[in-house]
Every structure is written in structure tokens, then in C-alpha cells.
OpenMM code with the backbone's topology and positions (N, CA, C; nanometers):
from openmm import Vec3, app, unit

residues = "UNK UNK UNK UNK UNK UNK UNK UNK UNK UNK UNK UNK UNK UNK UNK UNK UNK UNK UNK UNK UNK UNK UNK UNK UNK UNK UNK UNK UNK UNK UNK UNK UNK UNK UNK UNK UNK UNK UNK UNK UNK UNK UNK UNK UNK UNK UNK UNK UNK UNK UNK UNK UNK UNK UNK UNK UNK UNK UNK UNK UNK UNK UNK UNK UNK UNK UNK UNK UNK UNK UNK UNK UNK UNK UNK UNK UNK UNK UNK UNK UNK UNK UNK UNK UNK UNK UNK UNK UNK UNK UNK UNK UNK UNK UNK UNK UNK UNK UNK UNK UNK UNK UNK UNK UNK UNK UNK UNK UNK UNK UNK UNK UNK UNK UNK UNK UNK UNK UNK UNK UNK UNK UNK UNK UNK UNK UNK UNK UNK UNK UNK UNK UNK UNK UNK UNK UNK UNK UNK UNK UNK UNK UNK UNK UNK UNK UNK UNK UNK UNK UNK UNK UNK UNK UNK UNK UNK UNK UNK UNK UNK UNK UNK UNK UNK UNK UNK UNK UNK UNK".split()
positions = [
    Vec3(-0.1765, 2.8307, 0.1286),
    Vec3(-0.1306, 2.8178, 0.2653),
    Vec3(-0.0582, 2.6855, 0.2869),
    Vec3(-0.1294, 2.5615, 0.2329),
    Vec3(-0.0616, 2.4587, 0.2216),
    Vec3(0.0856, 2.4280, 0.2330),
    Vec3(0.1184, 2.5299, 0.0699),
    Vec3(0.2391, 2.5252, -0.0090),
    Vec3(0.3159, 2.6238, 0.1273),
    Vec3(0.2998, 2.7153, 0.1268),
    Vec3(0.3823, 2.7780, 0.2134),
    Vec3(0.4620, 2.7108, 0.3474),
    Vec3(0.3425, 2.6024, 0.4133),
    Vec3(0.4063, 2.5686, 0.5064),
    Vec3(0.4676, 2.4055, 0.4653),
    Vec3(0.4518, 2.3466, 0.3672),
    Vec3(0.5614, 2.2526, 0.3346),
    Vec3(0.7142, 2.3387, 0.2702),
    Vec3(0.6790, 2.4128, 0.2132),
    Vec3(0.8490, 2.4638, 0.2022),
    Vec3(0.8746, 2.5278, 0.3214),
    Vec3(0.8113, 2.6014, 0.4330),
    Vec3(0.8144, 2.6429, 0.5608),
    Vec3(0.9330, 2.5106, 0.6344),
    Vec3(0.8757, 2.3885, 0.6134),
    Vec3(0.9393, 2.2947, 0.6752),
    Vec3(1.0837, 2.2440, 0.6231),
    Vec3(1.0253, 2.2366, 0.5029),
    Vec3(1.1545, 2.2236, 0.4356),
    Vec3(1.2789, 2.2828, 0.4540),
    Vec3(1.2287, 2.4517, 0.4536),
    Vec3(1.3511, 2.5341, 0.4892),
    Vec3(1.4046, 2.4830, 0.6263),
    Vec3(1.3291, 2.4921, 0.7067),
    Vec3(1.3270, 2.4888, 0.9193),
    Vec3(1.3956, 2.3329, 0.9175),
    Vec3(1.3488, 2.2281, 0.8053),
    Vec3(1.4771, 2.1144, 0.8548),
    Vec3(1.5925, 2.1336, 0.8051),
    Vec3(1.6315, 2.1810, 0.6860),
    Vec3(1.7350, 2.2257, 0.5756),
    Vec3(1.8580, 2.3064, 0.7373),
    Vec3(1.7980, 2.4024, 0.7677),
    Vec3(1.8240, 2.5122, 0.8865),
    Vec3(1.9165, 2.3665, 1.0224),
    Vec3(1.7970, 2.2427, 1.0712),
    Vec3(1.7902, 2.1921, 1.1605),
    Vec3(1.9433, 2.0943, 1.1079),
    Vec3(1.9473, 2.0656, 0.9859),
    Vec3(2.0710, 1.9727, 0.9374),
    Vec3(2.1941, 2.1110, 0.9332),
    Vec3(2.1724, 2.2011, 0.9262),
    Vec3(2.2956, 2.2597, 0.9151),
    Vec3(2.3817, 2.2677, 1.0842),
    Vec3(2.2705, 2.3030, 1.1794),
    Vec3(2.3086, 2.2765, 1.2947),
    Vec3(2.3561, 2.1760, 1.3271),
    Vec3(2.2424, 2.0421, 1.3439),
    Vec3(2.3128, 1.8986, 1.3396),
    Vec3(2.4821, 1.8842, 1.2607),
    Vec3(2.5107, 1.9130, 1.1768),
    Vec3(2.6254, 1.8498, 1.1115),
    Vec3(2.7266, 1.9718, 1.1634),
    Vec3(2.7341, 2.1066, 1.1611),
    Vec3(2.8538, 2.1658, 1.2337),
    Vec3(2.8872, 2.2316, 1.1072),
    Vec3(2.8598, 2.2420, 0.9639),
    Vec3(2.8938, 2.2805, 0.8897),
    Vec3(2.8100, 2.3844, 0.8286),
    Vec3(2.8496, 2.5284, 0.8520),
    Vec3(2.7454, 2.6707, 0.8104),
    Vec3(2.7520, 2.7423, 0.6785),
    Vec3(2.7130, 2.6035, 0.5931),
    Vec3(2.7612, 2.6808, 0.4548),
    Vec3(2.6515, 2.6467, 0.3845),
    Vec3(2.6554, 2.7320, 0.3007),
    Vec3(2.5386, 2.7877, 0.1945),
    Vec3(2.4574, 2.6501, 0.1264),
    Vec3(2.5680, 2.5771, 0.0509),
    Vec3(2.5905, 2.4376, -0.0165),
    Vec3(2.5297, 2.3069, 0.1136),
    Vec3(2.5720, 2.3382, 0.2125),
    Vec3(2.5173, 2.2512, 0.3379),
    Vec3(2.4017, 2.2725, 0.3756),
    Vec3(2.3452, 2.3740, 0.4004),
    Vec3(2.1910, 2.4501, 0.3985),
    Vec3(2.0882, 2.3401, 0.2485),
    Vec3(2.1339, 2.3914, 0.1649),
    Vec3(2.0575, 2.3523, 0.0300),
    Vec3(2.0820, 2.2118, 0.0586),
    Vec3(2.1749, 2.1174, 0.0916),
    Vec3(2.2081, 1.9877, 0.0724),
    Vec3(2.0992, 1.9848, 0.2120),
    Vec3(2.0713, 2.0193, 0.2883),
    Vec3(1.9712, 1.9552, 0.4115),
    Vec3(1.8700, 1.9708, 0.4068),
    Vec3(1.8024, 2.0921, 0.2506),
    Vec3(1.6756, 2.0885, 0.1994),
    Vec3(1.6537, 2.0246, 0.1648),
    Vec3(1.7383, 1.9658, 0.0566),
    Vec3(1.7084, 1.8380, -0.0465),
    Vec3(1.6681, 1.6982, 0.0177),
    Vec3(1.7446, 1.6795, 0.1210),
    Vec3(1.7135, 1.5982, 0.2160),
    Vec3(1.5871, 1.6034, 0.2535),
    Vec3(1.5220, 1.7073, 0.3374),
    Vec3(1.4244, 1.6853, 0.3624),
    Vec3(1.3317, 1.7012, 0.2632),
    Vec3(1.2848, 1.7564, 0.1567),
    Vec3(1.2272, 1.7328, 0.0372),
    Vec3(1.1805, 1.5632, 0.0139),
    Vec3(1.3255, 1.4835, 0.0030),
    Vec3(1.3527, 1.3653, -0.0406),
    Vec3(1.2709, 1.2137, 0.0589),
    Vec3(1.2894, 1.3089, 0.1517),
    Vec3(1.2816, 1.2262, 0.2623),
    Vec3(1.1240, 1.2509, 0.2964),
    Vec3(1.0449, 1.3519, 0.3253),
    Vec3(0.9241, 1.3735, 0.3299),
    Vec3(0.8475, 1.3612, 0.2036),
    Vec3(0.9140, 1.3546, 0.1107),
    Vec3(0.8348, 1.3447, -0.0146),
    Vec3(0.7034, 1.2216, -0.0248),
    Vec3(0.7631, 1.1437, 0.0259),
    Vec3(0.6389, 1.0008, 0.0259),
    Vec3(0.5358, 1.0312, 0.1297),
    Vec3(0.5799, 1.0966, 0.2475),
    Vec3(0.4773, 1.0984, 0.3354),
    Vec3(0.3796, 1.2755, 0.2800),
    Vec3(0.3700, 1.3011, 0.1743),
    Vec3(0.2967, 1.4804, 0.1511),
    Vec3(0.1453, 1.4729, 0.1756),
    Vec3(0.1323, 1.2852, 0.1545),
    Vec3(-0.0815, 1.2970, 0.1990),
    Vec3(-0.0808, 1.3312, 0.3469),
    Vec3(0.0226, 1.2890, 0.4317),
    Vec3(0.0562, 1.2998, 0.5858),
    Vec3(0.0140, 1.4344, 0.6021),
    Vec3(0.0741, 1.5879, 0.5829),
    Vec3(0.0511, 1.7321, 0.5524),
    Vec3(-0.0546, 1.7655, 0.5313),
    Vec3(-0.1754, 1.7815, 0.6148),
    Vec3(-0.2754, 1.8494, 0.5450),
    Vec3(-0.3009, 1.9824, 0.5680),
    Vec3(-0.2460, 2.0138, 0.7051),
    Vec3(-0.2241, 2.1329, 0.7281),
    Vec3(-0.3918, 2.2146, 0.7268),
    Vec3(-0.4309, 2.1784, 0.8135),
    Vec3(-0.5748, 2.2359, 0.8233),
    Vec3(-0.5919, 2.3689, 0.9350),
    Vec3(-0.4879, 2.3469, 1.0176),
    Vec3(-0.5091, 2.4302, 1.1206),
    Vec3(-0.4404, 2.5421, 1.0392),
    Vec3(-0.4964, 2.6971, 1.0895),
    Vec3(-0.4432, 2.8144, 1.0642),
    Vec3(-0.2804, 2.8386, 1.1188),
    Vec3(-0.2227, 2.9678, 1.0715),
    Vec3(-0.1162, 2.9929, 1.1995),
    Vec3(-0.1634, 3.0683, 1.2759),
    Vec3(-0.2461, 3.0835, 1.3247),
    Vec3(-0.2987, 3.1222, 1.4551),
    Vec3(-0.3303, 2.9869, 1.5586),
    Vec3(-0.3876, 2.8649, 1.4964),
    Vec3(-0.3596, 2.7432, 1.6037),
    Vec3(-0.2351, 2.6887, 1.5917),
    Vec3(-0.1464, 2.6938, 1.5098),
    Vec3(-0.0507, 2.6278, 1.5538),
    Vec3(0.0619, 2.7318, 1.6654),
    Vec3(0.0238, 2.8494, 1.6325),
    Vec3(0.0942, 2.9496, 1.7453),
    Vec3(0.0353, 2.9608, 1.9040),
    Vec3(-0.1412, 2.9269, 1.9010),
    Vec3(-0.1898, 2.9233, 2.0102),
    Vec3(-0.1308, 2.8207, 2.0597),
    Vec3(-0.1113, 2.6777, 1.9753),
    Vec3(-0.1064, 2.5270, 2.0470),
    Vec3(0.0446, 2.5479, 2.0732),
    Vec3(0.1965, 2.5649, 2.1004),
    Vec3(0.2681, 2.5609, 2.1297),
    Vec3(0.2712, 2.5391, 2.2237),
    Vec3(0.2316, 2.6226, 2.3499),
    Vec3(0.2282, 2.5853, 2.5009),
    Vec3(0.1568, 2.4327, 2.5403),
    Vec3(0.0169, 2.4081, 2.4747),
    Vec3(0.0085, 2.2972, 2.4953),
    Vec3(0.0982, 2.1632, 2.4596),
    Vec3(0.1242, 2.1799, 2.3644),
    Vec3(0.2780, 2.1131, 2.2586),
    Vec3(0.3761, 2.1089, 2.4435),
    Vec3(0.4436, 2.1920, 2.4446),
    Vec3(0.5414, 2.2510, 2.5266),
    Vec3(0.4857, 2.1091, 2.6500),
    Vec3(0.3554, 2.1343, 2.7195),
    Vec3(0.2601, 2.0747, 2.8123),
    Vec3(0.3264, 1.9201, 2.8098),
    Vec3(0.2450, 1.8976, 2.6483),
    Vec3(0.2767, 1.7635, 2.5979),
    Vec3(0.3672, 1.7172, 2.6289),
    Vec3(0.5163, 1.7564, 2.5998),
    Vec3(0.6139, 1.7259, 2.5887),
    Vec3(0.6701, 1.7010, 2.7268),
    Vec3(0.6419, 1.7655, 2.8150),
    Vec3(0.6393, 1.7830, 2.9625),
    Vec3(0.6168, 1.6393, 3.0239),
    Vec3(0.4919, 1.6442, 3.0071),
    Vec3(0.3917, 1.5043, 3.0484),
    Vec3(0.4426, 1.3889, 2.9738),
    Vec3(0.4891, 1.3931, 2.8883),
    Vec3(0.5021, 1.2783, 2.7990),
    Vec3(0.6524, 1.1899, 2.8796),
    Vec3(0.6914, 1.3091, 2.8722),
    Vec3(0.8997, 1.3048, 3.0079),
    Vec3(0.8732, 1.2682, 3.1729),
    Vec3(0.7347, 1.3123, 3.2012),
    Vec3(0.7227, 1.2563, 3.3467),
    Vec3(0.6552, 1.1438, 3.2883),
    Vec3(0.5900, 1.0717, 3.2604),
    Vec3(0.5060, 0.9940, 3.2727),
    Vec3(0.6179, 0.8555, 3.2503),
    Vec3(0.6897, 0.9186, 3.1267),
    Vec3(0.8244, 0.8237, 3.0677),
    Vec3(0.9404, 0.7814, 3.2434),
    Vec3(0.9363, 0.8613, 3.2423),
    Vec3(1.0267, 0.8719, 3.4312),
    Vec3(0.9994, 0.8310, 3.5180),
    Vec3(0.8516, 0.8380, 3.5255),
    Vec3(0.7605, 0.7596, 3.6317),
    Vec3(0.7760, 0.6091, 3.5761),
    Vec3(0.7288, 0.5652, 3.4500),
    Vec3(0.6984, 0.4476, 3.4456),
    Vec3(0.8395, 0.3419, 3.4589),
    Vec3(0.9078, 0.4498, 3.3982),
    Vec3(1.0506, 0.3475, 3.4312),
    Vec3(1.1496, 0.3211, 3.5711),
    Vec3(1.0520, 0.4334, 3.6272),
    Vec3(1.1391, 0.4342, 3.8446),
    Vec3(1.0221, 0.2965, 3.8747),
    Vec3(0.8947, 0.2998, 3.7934),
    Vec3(0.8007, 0.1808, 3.8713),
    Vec3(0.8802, 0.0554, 3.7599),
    Vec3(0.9068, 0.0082, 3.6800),
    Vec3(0.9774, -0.0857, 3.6501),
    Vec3(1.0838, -0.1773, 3.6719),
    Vec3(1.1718, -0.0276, 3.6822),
    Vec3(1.2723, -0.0295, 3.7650),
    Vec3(1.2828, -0.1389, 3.9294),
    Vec3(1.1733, -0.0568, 3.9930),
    Vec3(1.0954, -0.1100, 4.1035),
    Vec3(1.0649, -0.2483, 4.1076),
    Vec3(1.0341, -0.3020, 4.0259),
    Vec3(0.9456, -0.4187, 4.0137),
    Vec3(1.0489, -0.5180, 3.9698),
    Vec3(1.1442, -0.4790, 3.8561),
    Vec3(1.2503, -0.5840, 3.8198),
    Vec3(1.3607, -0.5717, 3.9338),
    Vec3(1.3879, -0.4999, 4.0273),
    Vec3(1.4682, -0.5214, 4.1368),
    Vec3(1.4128, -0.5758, 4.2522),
    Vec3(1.2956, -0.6150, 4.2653),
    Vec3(1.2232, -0.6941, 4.3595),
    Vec3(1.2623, -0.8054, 4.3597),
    Vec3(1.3211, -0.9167, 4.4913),
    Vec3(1.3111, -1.0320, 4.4836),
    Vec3(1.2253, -1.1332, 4.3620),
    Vec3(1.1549, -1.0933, 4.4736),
    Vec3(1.0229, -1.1800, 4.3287),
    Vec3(0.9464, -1.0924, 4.2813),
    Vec3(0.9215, -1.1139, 4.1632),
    Vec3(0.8956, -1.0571, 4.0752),
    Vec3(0.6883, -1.0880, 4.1060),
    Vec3(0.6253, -0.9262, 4.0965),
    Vec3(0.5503, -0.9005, 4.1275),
    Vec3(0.4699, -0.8361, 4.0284),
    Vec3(0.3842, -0.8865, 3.9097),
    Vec3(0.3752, -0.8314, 3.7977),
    Vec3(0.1967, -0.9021, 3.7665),
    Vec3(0.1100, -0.8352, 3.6892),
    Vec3(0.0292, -0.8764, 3.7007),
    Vec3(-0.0354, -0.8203, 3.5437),
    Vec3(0.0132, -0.9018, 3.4482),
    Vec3(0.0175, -0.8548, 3.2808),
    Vec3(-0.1710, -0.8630, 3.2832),
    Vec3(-0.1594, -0.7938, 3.1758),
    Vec3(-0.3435, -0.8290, 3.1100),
    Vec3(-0.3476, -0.7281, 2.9995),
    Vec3(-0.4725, -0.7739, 2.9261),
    Vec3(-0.5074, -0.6690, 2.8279),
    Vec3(-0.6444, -0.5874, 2.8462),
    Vec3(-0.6625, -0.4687, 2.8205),
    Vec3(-0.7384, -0.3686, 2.8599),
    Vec3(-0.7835, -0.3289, 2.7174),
    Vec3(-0.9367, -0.2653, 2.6926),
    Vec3(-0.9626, -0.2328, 2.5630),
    Vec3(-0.9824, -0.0832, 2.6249),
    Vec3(-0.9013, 0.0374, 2.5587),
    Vec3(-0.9022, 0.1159, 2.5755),
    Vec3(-0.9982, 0.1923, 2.5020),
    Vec3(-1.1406, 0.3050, 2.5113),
    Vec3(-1.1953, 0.3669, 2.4128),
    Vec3(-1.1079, 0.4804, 2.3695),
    Vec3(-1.0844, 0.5588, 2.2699),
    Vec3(-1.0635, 0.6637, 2.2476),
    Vec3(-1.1385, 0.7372, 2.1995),
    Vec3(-1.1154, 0.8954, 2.1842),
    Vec3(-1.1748, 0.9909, 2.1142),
    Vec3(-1.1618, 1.0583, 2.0461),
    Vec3(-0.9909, 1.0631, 2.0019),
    Vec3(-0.9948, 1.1456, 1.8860),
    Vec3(-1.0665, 1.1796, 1.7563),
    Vec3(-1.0284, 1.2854, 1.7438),
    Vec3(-1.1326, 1.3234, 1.5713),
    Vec3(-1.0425, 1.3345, 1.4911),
    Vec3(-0.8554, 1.3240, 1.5221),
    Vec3(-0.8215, 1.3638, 1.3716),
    Vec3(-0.6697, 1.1988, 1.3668),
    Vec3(-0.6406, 1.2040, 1.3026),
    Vec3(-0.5315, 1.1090, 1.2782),
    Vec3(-0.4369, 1.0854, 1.3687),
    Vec3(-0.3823, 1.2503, 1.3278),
    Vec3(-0.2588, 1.3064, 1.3933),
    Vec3(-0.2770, 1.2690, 1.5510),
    Vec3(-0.4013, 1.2881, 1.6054),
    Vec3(-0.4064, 1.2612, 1.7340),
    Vec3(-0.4359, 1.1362, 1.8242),
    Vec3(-0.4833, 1.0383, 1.6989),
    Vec3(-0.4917, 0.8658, 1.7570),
    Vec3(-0.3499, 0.8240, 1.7423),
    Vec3(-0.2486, 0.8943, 1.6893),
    Vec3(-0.1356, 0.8325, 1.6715),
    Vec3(-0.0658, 0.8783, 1.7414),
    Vec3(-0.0243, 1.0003, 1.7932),
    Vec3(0.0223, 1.0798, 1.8781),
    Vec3(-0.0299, 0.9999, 2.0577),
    Vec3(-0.1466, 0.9936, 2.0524),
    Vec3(-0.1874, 0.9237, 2.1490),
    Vec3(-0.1089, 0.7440, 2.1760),
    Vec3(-0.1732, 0.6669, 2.1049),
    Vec3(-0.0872, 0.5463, 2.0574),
    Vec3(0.0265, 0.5171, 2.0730),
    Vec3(0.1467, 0.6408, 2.0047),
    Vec3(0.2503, 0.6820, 2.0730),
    Vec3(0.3027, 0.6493, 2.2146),
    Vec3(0.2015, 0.7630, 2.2547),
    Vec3(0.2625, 0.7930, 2.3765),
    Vec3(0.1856, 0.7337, 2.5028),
    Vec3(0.1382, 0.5962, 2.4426),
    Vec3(0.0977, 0.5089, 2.5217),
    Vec3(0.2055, 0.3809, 2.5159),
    Vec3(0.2406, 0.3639, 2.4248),
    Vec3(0.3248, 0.2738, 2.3731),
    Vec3(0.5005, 0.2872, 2.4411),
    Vec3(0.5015, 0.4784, 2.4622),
    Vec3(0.6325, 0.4729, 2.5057),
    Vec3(0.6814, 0.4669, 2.6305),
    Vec3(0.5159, 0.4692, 2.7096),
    Vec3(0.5757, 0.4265, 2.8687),
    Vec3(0.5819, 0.3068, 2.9074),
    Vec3(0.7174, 0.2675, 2.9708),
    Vec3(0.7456, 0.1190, 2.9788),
    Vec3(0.6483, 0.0461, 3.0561),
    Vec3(0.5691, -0.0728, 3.0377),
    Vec3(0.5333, -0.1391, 3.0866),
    Vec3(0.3844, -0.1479, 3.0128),
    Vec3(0.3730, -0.0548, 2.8712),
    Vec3(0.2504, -0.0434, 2.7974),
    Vec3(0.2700, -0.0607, 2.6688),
    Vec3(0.2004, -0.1901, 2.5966),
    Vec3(0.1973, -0.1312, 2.4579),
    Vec3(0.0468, -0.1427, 2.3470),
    Vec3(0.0306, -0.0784, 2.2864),
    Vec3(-0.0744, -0.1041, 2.1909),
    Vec3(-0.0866, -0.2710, 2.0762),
    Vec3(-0.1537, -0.3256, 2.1273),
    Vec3(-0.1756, -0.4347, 2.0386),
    Vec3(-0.2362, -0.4168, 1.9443),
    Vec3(-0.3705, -0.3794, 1.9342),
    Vec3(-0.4520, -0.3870, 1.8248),
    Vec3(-0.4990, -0.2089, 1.8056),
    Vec3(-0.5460, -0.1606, 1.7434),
    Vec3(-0.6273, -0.0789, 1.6914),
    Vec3(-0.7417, -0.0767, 1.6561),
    Vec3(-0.8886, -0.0583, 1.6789),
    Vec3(-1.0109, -0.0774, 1.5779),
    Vec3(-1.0779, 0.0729, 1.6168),
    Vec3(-1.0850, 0.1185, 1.4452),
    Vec3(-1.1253, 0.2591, 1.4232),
    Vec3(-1.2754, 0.2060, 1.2818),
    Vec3(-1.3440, 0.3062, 1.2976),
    Vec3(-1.4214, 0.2405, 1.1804),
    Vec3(-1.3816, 0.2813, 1.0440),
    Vec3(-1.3106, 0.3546, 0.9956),
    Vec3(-1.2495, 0.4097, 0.8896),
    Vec3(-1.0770, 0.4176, 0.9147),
    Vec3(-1.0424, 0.3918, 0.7747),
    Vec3(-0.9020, 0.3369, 0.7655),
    Vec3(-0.8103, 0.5070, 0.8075),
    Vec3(-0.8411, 0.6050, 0.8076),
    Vec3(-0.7685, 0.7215, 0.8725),
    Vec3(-0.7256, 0.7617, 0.9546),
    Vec3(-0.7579, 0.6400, 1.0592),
    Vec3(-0.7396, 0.6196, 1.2159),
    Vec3(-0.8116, 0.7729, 1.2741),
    Vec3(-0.9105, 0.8059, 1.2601),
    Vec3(-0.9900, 0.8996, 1.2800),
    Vec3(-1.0737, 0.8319, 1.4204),
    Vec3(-1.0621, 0.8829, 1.5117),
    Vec3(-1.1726, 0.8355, 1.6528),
    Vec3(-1.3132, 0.8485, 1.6300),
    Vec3(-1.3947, 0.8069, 1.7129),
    Vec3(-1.3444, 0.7572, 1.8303),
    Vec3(-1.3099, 0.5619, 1.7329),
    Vec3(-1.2518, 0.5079, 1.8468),
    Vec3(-1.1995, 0.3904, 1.8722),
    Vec3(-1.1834, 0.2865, 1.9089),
    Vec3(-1.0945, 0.2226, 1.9586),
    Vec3(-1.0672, 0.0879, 2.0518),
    Vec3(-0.9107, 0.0325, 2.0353),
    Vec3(-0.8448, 0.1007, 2.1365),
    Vec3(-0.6878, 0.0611, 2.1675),
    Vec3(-0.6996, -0.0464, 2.2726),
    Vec3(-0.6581, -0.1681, 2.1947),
    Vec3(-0.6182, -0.3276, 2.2910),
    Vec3(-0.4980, -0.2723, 2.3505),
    Vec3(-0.4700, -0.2422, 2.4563),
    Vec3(-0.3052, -0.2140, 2.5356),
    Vec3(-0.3286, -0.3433, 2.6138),
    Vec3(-0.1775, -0.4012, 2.6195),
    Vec3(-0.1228, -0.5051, 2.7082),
    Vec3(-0.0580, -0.3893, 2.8068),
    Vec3(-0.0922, -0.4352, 2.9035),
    Vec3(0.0232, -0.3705, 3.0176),
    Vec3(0.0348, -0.4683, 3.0988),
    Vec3(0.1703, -0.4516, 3.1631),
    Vec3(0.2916, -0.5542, 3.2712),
    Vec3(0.2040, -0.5479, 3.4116),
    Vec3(0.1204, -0.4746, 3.4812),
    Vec3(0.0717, -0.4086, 3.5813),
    Vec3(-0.0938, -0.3517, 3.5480),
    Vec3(-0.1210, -0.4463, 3.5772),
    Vec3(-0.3296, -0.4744, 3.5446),
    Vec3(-0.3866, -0.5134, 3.7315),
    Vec3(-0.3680, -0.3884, 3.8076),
    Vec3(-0.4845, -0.4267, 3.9283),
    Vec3(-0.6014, -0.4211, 3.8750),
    Vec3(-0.6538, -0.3270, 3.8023),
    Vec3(-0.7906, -0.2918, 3.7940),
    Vec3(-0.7923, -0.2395, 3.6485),
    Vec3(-0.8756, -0.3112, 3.5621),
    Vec3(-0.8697, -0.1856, 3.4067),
    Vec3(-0.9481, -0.0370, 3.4116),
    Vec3(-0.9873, -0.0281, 3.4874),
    Vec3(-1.0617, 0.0859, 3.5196),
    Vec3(-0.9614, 0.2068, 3.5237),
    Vec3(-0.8930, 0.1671, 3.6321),
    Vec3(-0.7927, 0.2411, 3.6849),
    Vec3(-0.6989, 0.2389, 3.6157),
    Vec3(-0.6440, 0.1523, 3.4866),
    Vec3(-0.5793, 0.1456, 3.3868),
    Vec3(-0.6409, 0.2703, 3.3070),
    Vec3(-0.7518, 0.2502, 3.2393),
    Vec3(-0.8385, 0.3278, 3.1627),
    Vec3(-0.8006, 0.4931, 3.2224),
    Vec3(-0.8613, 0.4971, 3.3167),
    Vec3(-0.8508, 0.6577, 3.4068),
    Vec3(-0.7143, 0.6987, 3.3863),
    Vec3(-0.5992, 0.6417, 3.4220),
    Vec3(-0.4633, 0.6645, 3.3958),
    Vec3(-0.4409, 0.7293, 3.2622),
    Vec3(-0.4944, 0.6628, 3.1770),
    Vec3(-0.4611, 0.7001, 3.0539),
    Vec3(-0.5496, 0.8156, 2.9703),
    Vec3(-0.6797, 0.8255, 3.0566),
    Vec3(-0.7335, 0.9065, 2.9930),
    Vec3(-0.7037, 1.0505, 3.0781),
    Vec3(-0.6782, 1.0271, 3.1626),
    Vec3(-0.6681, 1.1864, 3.2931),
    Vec3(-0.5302, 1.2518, 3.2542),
    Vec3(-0.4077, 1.1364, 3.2195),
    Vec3(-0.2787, 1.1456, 3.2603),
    Vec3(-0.1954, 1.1732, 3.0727),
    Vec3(-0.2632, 1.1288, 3.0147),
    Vec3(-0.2320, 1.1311, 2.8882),
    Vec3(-0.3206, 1.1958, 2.7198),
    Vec3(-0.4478, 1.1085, 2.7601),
    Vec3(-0.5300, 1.1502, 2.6521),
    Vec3(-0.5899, 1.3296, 2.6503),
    Vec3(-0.6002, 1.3542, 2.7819),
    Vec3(-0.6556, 1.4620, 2.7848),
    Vec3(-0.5579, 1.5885, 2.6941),
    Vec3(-0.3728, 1.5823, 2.7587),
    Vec3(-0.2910, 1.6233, 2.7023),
    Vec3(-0.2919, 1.6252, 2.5710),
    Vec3(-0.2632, 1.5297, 2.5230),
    Vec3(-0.2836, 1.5028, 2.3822),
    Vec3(-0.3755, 1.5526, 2.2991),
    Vec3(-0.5118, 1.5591, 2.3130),
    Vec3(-0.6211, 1.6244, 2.2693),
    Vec3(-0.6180, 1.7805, 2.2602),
    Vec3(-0.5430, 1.8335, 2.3816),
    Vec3(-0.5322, 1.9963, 2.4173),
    Vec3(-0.4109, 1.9981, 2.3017),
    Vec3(-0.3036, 1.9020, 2.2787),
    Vec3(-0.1948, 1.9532, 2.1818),
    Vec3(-0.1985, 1.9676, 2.0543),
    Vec3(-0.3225, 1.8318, 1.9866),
    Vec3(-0.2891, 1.8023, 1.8421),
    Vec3(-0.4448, 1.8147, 1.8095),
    Vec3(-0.5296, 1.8285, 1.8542),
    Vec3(-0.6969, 1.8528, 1.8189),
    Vec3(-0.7197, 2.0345, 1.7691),
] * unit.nanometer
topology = app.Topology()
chain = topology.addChain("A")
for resn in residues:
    res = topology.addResidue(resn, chain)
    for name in ("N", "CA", "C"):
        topology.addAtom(name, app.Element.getBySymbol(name[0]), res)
């Protein structure tokens, strides 16, 4: 099952470069396999591919969810930035927050991490997991620009983000 779905990918980016480049030929296909072959080759411990295709067909919509949330949250944080750097004076109140997490698998402390990292005004400083697999649960140090309360930092991230995340990649 493994094998199937790394050449699965292989083919589906091979497919994704023929689109990208504009050119629908046989020789262009194979040249965008090789590529991705080449290119994923270092990361194959990354692949473990544990879930069936029955979860990765159930999880799409949540995926879909994800992707959703991930675009508002990105939109939101940058209309409140936005906000704040067009203010006379500048009204900002930085700090660092130790975030717990919970993930159980890799894919999903990083995915999380991510998409904590990509809304403006947040980023991950530190990491502490007890095993090097970044396997949860955790402790994400986030600096953020906008610290009233870490609580309410915390809740944000766990209501508005983590929960998503968990429904997509767990």
C-alpha cells in the first residue's frame, strides 16, 4: 500500500508539472516524474502513509475545512495588522505565551505550527516535545504582536485553529 501511494504521488505531481509548464507531452509528463522522484527522494522517512484510502477520502472535506480556516484566519489577522500599523500610534502589546498542544502524530504538530506561524502577528519560537518526532502532546513558545490576555491567546488558537487541524491531519 505504501508503494502504491508514493508512485500514486509521483504520477499526480509528474500530471501537476505538466499543467504548471503548458507543455502536454508525453516526454514532459515523464520529465515532471523524475522531478518529483528527485525531489521527494530525501524526504521518503516523511511518507508513512498509515492512514487507509478510506481516511484519506473521508478527510478531504475536513482538508477542504482546513484550508478554509487557515484563508480566514490569514485575512483576519492581516485586516487586524493592517489596523494597528495605520494607527497614529502604534498600539501593540508583544509577549510570549507557552502554548500546550495535543497532537499524536508529526504531520499534525507541524501542520499546526504552520499555521500558527502564518497568521501575521504570530510566530513559533521554541518547540518542546518529549521525543524527537515532534509527536504531542507539547509546548509551543509563540511570540505574538497583541498579548491582552494569554488565556485568550491560548483559546484562540485552540477553538480557531487546533481543533481544525486535528479534524484534518489526525
Amino acid at each position: 500500500m505504501i508503494r502504491i501511494m508514493k508512485y500514486t504521488i509521483y504520477m499526480v505531481l509528474g500530471f501537476i508539472w505538466i499543467l504548471l509548464s503548458g507543455s502536454f507531452t508525453i516526454g514532459n509528463y515523464l520529465l515532471g516524474v523524475l522531478f518529483s522522484v528527485l525531489i521527494l527522494y530525501p524526504f521518503r522517512d516523511m511518507f508513512t502513509f498509515t492512514d487507509t484510502a478510506g481516511d484519506v477520502i473521508r478527510k478531504i472535506p475536513a482538508k477542504i475545512k482546513y484550508t478554509y480556516v487557515l484563508f480566514r484566519e490569514i485575512l483576519k489577522a492581516n485586516l487586524f495588522m493592517m489596523h494597528k500599523i495605520l494607527q497614529p500610534k502604534l498600539d501593540i502589546r508583544p509577549g510570549i505565551i507557552a502554548y500546550p498542544f495535543t497532537t499524536s502524530r508529526s504531520i499534525s504538530t507541524t501542520m499546526l505550527a504552520n499555521t500558527i506561524s502564518l497568521t501575521p502577528g504570530t510566530l513559533i519560537m521554541d518547540v518542546h516535545v518529549k521525543n524527537k518526532t515532534l509527536k504531542g502532546p507539547g509546548i509551543f513558545y509563540v511570540h505574538s504582536i497583541y498579548v491582552e490576555s494569554p488565556k485568550e491567546v491560548r483559546d484562540t488558537i485552540r477553538e480557531d485553529l487546533e481543533e481544525v487541524v486535528l479534524e484534518a491531519f489526525e
